[in-house]
Backbone as JSON Lines, residues from 0, in Angstrom:
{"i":0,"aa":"X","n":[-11.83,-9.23,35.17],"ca":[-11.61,-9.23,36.6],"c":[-10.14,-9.54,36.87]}
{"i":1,"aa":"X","n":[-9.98,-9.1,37.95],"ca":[-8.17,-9.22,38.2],"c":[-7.9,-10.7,38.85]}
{"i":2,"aa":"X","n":[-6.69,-11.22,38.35],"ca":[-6.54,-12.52,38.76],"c":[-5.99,-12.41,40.72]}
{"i":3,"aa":"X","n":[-6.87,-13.01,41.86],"ca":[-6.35,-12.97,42.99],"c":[-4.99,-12.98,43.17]}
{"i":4,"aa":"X","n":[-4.54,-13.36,42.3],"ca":[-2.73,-14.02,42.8],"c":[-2.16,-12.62,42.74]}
{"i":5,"aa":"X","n":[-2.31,-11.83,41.96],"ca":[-1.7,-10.51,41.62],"c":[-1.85,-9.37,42.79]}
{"i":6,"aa":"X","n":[-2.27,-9.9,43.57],"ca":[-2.36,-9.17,45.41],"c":[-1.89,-9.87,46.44]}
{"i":7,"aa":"X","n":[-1.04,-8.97,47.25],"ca":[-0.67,-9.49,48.41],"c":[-1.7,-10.53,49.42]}
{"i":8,"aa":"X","n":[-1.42,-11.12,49.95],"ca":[-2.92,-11.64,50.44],"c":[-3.2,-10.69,51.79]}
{"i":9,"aa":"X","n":[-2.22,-9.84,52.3],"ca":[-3.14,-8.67,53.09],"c":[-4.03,-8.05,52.57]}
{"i":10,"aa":"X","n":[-3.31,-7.59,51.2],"ca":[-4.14,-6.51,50.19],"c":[-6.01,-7.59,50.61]}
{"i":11,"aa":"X","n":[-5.52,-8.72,49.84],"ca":[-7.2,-9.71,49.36],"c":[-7.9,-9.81,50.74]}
{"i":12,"aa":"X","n":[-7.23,-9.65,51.87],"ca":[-7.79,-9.67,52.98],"c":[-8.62,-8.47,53.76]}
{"i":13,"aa":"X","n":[-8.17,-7.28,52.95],"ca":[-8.5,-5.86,53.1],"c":[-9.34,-5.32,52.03]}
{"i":14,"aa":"X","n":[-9.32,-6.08,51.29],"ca":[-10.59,-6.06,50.17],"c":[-11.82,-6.83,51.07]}
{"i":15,"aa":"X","n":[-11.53,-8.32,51.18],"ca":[-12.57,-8.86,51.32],"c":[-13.48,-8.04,52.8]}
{"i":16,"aa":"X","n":[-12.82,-8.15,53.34],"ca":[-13.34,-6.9,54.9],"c":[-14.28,-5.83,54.02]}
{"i":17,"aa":"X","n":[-13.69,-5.09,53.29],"ca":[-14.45,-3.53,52.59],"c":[-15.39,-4.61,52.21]}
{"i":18,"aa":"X","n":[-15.53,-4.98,51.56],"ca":[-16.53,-5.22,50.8],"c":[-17.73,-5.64,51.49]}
{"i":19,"aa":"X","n":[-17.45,-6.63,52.58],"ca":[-18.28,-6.92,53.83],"c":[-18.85,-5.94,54.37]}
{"i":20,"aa":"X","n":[-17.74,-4.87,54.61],"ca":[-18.03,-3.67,55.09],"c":[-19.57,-3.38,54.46]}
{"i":21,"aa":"X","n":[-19.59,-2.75,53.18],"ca":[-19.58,-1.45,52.39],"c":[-21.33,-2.8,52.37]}
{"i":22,"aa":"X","n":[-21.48,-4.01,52.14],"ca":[-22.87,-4.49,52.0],"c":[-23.66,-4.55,53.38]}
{"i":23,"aa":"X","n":[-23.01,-4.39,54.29],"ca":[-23.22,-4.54,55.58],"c":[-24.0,-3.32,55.82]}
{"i":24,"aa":"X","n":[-22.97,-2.14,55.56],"ca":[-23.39,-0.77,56.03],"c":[-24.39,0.09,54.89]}
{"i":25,"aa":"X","n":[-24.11,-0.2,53.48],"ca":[-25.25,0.06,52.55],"c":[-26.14,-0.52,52.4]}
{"i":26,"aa":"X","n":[-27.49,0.19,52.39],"ca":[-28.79,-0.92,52.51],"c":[-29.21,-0.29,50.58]}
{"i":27,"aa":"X","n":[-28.82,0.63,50.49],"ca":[-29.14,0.5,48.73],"c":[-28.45,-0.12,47.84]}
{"i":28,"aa":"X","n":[-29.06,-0.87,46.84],"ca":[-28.13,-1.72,46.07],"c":[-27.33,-0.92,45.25]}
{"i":29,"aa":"X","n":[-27.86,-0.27,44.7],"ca":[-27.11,0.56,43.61],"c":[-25.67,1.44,44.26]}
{"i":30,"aa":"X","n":[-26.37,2.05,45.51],"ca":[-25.09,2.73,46.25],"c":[-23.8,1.96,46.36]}
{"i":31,"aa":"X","n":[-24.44,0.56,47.0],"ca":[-23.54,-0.86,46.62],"c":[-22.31,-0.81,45.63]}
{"i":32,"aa":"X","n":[-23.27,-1.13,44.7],"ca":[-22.14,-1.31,43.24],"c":[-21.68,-0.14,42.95]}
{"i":33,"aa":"X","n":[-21.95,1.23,43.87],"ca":[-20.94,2.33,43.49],"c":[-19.93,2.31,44.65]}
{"i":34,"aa":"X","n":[-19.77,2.15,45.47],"ca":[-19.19,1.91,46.85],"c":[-17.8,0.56,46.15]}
{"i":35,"aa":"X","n":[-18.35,-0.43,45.76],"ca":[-17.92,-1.55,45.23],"c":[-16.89,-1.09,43.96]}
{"i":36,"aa":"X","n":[-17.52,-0.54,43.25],"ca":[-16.78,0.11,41.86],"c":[-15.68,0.89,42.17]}
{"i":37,"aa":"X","n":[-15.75,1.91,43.2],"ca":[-14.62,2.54,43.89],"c":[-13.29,1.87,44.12]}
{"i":38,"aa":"X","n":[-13.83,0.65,45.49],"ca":[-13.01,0.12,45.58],"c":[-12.02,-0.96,44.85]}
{"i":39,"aa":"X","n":[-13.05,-1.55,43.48],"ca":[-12.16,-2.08,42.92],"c":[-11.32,-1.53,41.86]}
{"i":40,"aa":"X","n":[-11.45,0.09,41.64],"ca":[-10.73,0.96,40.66],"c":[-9.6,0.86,41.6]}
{"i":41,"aa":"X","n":[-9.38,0.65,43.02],"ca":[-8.35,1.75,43.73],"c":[-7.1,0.5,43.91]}
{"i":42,"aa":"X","n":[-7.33,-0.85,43.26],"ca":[-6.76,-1.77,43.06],"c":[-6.48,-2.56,41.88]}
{"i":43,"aa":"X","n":[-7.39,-2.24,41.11],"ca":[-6.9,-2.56,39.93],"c":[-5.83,-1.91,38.72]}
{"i":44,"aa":"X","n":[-4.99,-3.04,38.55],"ca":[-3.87,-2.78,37.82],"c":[-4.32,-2.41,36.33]}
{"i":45,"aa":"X","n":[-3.49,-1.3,35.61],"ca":[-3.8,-1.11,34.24],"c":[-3.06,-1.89,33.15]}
């Protein structure tokens, strides 16, 4: 997992929102952790 510090804290603030988002508005779990998986590819550093 990526260490928080390594994001702006807008960035961690615009994560934490999606993510709220994305459990809020998906009622399937699985869709979930694909929704979820997305977004944490589109931030994570290689």
């Amino acid at each position: 997992m990526m260490n928080p510090k390594e994001l702006s804290k807008s960035t961690r603030t615009f994560v934490r929102r999606e993510k709220a988002r994305i459990r809020r508005e998906i009622v399937d779990v699985t869709e979930q952790q694909k929704a979820l998986n997305v977004l944490h590819l589109q931030f994570h550093k290689a």
